[in-house]
Each structure stands twice: as structure tokens, then as C-alpha cells.
N, C-alpha and C positions, 0 to 999 in steps of 0.2 A: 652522391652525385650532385654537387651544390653549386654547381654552375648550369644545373636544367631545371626551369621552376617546373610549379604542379600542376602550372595552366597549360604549359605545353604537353606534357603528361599525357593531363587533359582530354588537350584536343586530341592527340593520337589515336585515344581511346573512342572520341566522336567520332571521328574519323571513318574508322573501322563500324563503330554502331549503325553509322548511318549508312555505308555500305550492306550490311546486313537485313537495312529495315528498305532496301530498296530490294533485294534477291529475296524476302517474303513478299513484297507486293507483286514483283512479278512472278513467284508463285501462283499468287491468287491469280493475275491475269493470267496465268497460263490452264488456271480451274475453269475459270469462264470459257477460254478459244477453247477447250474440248467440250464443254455443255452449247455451245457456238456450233460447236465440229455438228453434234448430233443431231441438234435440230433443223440445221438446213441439209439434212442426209432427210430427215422425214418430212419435211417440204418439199423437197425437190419431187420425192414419190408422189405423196399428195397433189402436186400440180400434173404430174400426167397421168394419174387417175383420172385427175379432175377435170382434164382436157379430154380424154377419150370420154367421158362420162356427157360434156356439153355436146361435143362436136358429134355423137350418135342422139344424139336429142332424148340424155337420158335412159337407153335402152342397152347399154352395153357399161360396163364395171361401178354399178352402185353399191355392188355389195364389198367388192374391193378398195372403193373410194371411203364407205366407212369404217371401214378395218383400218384403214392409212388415218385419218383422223384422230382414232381412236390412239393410235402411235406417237403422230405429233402431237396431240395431246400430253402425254406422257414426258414426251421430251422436253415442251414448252415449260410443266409443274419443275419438272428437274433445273431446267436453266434460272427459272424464276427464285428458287430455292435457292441455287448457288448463289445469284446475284446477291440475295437480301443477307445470306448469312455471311458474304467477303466484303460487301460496301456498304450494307444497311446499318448493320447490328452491330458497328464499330465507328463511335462518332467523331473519333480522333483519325479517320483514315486520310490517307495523303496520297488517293488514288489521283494518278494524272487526269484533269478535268478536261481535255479532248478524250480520255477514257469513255469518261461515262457522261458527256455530250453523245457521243456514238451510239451508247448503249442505250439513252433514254429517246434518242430519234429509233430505233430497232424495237425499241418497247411500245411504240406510239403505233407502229405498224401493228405488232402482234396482238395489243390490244383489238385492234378493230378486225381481227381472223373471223370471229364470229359473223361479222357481219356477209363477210366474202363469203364463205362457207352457204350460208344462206341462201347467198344469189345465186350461186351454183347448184345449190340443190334444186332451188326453182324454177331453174335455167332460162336466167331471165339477162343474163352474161354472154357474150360472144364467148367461145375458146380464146378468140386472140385478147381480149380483156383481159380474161382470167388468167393467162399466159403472164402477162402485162404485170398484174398483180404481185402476184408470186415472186417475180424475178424482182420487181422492186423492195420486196422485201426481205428476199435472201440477198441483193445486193446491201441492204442495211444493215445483215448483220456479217458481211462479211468485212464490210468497213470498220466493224470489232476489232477483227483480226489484224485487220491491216494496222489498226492504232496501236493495236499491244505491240505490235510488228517496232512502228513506228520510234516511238517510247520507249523500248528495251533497251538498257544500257550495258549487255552482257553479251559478249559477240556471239559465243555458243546456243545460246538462247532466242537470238535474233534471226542467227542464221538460221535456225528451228523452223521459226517464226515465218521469215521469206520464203521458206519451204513449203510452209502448210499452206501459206495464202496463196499462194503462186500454181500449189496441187489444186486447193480447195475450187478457186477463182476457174482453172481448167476443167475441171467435173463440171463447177456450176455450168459454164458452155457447154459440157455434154448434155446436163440435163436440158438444156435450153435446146439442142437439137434432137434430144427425145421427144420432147412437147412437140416442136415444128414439125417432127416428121408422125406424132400421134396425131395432129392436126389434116396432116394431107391425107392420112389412109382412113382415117374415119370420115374425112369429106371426100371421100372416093375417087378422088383426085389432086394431081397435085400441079403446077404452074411453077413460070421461072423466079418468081418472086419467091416463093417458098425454099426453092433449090439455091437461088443466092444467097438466101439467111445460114441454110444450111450449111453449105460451100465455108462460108466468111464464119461460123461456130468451129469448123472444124480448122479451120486457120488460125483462129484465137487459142482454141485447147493448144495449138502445137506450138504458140510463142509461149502460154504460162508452164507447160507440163516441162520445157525445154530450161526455163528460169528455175525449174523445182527440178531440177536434174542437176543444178549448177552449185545448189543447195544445200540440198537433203544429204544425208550420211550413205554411205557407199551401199549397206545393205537394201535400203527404200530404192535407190536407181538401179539395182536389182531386179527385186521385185517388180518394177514399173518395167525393166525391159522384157521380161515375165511376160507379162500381161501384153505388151505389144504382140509378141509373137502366138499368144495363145488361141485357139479355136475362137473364142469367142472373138476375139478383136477381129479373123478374119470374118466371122458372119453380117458384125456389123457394115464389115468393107463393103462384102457383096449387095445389104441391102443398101447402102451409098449409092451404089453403083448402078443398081433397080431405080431409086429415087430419080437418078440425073436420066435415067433411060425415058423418063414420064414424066421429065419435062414440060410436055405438050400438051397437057391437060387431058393424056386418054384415062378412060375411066377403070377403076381396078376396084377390086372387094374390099369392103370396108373389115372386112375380119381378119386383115392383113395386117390393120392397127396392133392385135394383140401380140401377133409374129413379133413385130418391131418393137413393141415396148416390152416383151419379154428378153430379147437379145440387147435391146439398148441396157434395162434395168441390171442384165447377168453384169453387162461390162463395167455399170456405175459402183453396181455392191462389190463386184470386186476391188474397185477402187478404193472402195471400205475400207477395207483391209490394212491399204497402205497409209491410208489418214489413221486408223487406231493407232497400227505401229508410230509414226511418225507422232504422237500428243503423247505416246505412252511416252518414248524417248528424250519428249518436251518437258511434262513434269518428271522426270530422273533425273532428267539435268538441274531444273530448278532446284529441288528438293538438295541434289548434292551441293549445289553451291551457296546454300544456306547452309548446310552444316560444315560445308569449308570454311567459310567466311566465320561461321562461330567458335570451330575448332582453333582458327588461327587469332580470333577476340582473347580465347580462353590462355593461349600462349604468351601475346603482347603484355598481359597480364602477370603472367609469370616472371614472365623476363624483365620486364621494368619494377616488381619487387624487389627481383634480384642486384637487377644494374644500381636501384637508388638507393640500395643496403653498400655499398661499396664506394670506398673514398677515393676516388681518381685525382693525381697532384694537380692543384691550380694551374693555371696561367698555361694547360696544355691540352684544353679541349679542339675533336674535329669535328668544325660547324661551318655549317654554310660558308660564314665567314673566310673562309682559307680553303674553301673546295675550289680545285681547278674545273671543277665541270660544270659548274654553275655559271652562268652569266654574271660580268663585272665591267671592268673600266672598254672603252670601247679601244680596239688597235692592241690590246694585249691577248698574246697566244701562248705565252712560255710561264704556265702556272706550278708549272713542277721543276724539280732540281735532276737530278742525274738517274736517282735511284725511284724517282717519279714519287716523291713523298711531298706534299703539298710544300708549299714553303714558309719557313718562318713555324713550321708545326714538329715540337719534337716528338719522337716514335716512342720514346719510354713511359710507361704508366697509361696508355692512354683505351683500355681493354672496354671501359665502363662507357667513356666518351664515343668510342667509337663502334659498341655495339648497338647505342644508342640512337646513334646518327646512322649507321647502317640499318635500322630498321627504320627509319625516320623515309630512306632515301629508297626502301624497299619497298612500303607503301606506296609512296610516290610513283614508281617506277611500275607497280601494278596496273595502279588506275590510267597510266600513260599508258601502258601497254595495251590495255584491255578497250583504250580510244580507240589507239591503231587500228584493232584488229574488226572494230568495228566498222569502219568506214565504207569495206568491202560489202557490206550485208546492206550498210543504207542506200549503197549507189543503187541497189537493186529497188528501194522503195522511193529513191528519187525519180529516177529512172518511171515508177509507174503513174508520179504525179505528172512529169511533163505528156506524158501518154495521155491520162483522162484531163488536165488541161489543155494539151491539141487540140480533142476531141470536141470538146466545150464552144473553142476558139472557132472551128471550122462547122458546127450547129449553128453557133450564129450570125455570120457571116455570109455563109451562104446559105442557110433554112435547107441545112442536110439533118439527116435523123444519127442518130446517136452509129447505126451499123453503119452507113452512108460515110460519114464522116471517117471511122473506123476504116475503110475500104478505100479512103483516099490516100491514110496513111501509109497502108499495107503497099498497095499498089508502086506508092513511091517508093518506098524504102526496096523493094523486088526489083524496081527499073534503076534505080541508080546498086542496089548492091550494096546496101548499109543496113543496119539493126532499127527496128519501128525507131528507139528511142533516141537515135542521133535525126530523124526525120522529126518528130514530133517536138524535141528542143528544143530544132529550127524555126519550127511553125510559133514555137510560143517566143525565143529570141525577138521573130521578125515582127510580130506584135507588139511587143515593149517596144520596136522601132517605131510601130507606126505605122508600120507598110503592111501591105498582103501579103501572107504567105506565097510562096513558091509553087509549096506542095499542093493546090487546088485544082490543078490540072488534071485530068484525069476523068 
């Protein structure tokens, strides 16, 4: 084949390599969002322990808050582990560095667990502190998720990915109205302040659980509709429905706390369920499209042994050069002849030239493809940056709180009839303008 050098060879073969050293790294990230997945499944617990534990000053689940401890313990050594043996103990690694920026803001928090821990057992913490806590730090590692989300250059993989976060991001709001509502029965009462947090949690689960339905793979929106319908989802309804009734501040048994966070906790761990399945699905796909990707290394191989053992006649290679489907002189449309064979290219001899260029134009054509198919799965992570950018925009601007803000967007997008994210666009568009958002009203 003496009209294709070995540099081009070569590159083909880079090509492909580097393809492959990118579906092992997001392997790895796909090790971490499950040691990710686990440990904010035993935080989340941990915090409404740790909330009923303050808010009874102490007298009600200290022996269950160290058992939870003693868990996310466990899960913390495992994350840590994974960490050091995918990004540490390889110092050639080419992990994306918004990666593990993420990772090492998530590590800064869990560092200092000990100290939180502490204050809680001392009970020298409000509940809504401790609340506070917690959620800032399973929000840091869920920012994990989001990056590997982010990052993923592999549609199937990504789509995964906007699935788990989108599930994961949903629970965390359940466990956040687990806490507010362990909060009101241990303080033997609850107010409208607490029942709006509530309210606007349960409104948040239904925009993320909604985006992880649009996502996830047919059997998970399954199982999720599963779970809607089952006993336990209605128990929680009805204690929903108790909560908005006691509004008013009248007083009710604080041993009602354990009711609630026993029926909230059934509904969360089942949600378990559907995040294993969904990481197990995550790494199978990774996994296979490494040894796709290596299978098809190990062929390019074969076949360009094969193609550069073979004399194909001069003066009759198909290259770029005489491809109609490539871009060329500008106002030309007619690159081919009758029988649509390039022109000026004759068809005799040409097996080696143009198995070579068809493979040439097949790589190509993958990684084009596999853009395409991606674009659908980032709208969904652009789509959640203008979201906590609104939010940001409308905190300070008008000195609203993070749920505040969140409730002005909802509100809008409900009164005109549009998705939060065509609402929240706006809000960040009209900013780059200059002007006030719209959406403040309310």
C-alpha cells in the first residue's frame, strides 16, 4: 500500500488508543459515582438520626445514631480507598481536573465529619444546623456525580450518568424532607415555615425523579413506577397530609418522629434498590465499551497488516482528495458521475485503497456519531446549570435564600406553563442583559 505512509497508519492506531484510554477513565469515574452512590445513602441516614437525636435533646435514637456512624464509617474507608487506588497510585493519570477539583472540595468536608459528629453528640448544635451540615456536604459529593456526568464522552454512559444524578439529586430532597419532617415531630410541633420547606422538597423530587424517568433504561422507570404505587409511598402521602393538617402549630407526640422516619427511611432504602441497579448497569456499560473499543484496536490491527501486505495500482487511490462527501471548492454539488463513483477515480484495483479509507471514514464517522448522540443527555446538564445559576442570580439580587429563590422559579414556570429550565435561562439571559429578571415577581 505505497501511497499511505506509516505516519498515517499511525495516527489511526492513536486514534483508536486514545479512544480507549478515555472509556478506562470513565470506567474509573464510573468506580467512584457508585463508592459516591454509597456514601451519601449513609449520610443521608446518619443526618436523620442525628436530627431526631438533637431535636429530643439527646433522649431518643443515640444508639441508632451510632450504629449509622459506625456505617458511614465504613462507606467513607471504601470511597477513600477507591479514590487513592484510581487517581492516586497512577501518576500518569489524565483524570479530568474539574474531576477531582470536586472531589477534593467533597474530601475537605468529610474531613472535618469528625468534628460535626462531635457537636452532635454534645448537642451543642441546633437540628436545623446539623440539617445544614449534612446536606452541604452530600451536596458536595453529589457535584461528583454531576462532573463525571458532565465529562462523559460516551452517550450511553452519560445518559447513565443524568440518570443517577437526576435519581440520586431526587432522594437527596426526600432525605431533606425526612429531616424537616424529623425536625417538626421531635419539636412537638410543627408551623408554616417547616410545611413550605416541605411542600417545595416534594416539588423538587418531582422535577429530578421526572428528568430520571426521561433517562434511565426502561426497566429502572419500572421499578420507579413500582414504587409510586406501592403501600409505602401511600403511607408517606397520608403522613404529608397530617403534616399540612398541623400547620398551625398544635402540639402532637414527639414519638410520632420515629413513625415518620420509619415510613420516610422504607421509602428512601427502596429507592436503594433502583440506584444499585442503575451503577450496576453503569459499570456493564463501561466495562463493555472498553473491551469494544479494544476488540475493534485489536482488528484495525489486523486489517492494516493485511491492506499494507497488498499492492494496490498507482495513480488510483480513494482519498479525501476525490471524496464527494467531504468538503471542497465552494458552489460545487455534482462530485460524482452517473454511476455515483467519485470522479476522475477508476474502480479497477482499488480493494486495499479503499478498504483503507473506509476504515479511515468509519472511525470518523463513529466519533461523529457518538457527538450527536450525546448532545441529548448534555441538554439535560445544561439545562441544571442555568437552573442553580438562576438561583444564585435571584439570592442575590433580592437577599432570597437558596429554597426562596427556588420557589420563585417554580411558581413562574407553573403561571405561565413552561419547564423551570426555559424560566431560569430567562432569568440568567436577562442578567447578561443587564436588566432584572421578570421572573421576581411572585
Amino acid at each position: 500500500m505505497k501511497n499511505c505512509s506509516d505516519t498515517t497508519k499511525r495516527f489511526l492506531l492513536s486514534a483508536k488508543r486514545a479512544e480507549i484510554s478515555v472509556l478506562e477513565q470513565l470506567a474509573s469515574n464510573c468506580r467512584i459515582v457508585i463508592a459516591v452512590k454509597d456514601m451519601v445513602h449513609e449520610l443521608q441516614r446518619e443526618r436523620g438520626s442525628s436530627n431526631i437525636y438533637l431535636a429530643s435533646k439527646g433522649e431518643r435514637f443515640g444508639e441508632q445514631r451510632a450504629q449509622q456512624i459506625e456505617s458511614s464509617t465504613l462507606a467513607e474507608e471504601t470511597f477513600r480507598s477507591q479514590l487513592k487506588s484510581l487517581y492516586l497510585n497512577n501518576s500518569g493519570t489524565n483524570a479530568n481536573p474539574r474531576l477531582l477539583s470536586s472531589i477534593t472540595l467533597a474530601l475537605q468536608g468529610v474531613d472535618h465529619l469528625p468534628v460535626l459528629r462531635k457537636q452532635i453528640h454534645d448537642l451543642t448544635l441546633s437540628p436545623l444546623d446539623s440539617t445544614q451540615a449534612y446536606c452541604r456536604l452530600v451536596a458536595g459529593l453529589l457535584t461528583v456525580i454531576f462532573e463525571a456526568a458532565d465529562i462523559a464522552s460516551h452517550p450511553q454512559i452519560t445518559r447513565l450518568l443524568v440518570a443517577l444524578f437526576n435519581f440520586m439529586q431526587g432522594k437527596e430532597f426526600a432525605g431533606q424532607e425526612r429531616a424537616w419532617g424529623a425536625i417538626g415531630f421531635a419539636e412537638s410541633h410543627f408551623d408554616n415555615l417547616i410545611c413550605d420547606k416541605m411542600e417545595a422538597l416534594q416539588q423538587a423530587q418531582s422535577h429530578h425523579f421526572s428528568l430520571f424517568c426521561e433517562f434511565t433504561p426502561p426497566s429502572q422507570e419500572k421499578a420507579w413506577a413500582l414504587l409510586g404505587s406501592s403501600s409505602m409511598n401511600q403511607d408517606i402521602d397520608r403522613l404529608r397530609t397530617m403534616i399540612r393538617q398541623l400547620a398551625d402549630g398544635r402540639p402532637i407526640s414527639s414519638e410520632l418522629s420515629e413513625v415518620w422516619f420509619e415510613v420516610a427511611t422504607k421509602r428512601i432504602d427502596a429507592m436503594r434498590a433502583i440506584e444499585n441497579a442503575l451503577t450496576q448497569s453503569l459499570l456493564e456499560v463501561a466495562l463493555e465499551s472498553v473491551n469494544n473499543a479494544q476488540n475493534e484496536m485489536k482488528n484495525h490491527q489486523k486489517l492494516l497488516e493485511k491492506l499494507f501486505e497488498e499492492n494496490a495500482p498507482d495513480g488510483s487511490p480513494l482519498t479525501m482528495l476525490f471524496d464527494p462527501t467531504m468538503p471542497g471548492l465552494y458552489g460545487m454539488h455534482e462530485g460524482q458521475d452517473d454511476d455515483h463513483t467519485p470522479l476522475g477515480v477508476k474502480t479497477k484495483g482499488l480493494s486495499a485503497h479503499r478498504s483503507f479509507y473506509d476504515l479511515l471514514q468509519g472511525q470518523a464517522k463513529h466519533i461523529k456519531d457518538m457527538s450527536r448522540e450525546l448532545e441529548d443527555a448534555k441538554r439535560a446538564i445544561a439545562e441544571h446549570k442555568f437552573i442553580d445559576r438562576a438561583k444564585l442570580i435571584l439570592m442575590q439580587q433580592w437577599q432570597l435564600s437558596e429554597n426562596e429563590a427556588y420557589r420563585r422559579l417554580q411558581k413562574q414556570a407553573m403561571d405561565e406553563n413552561k419547564k423551570l429550565a426555559e424560566i431560569a435561562e430567562r432569568v440568567v439571559v436577562a442578567i447578561d442583559k443587564k436588566s432584572k429578571p421578570h421572573v421576581i415577581n411572585g
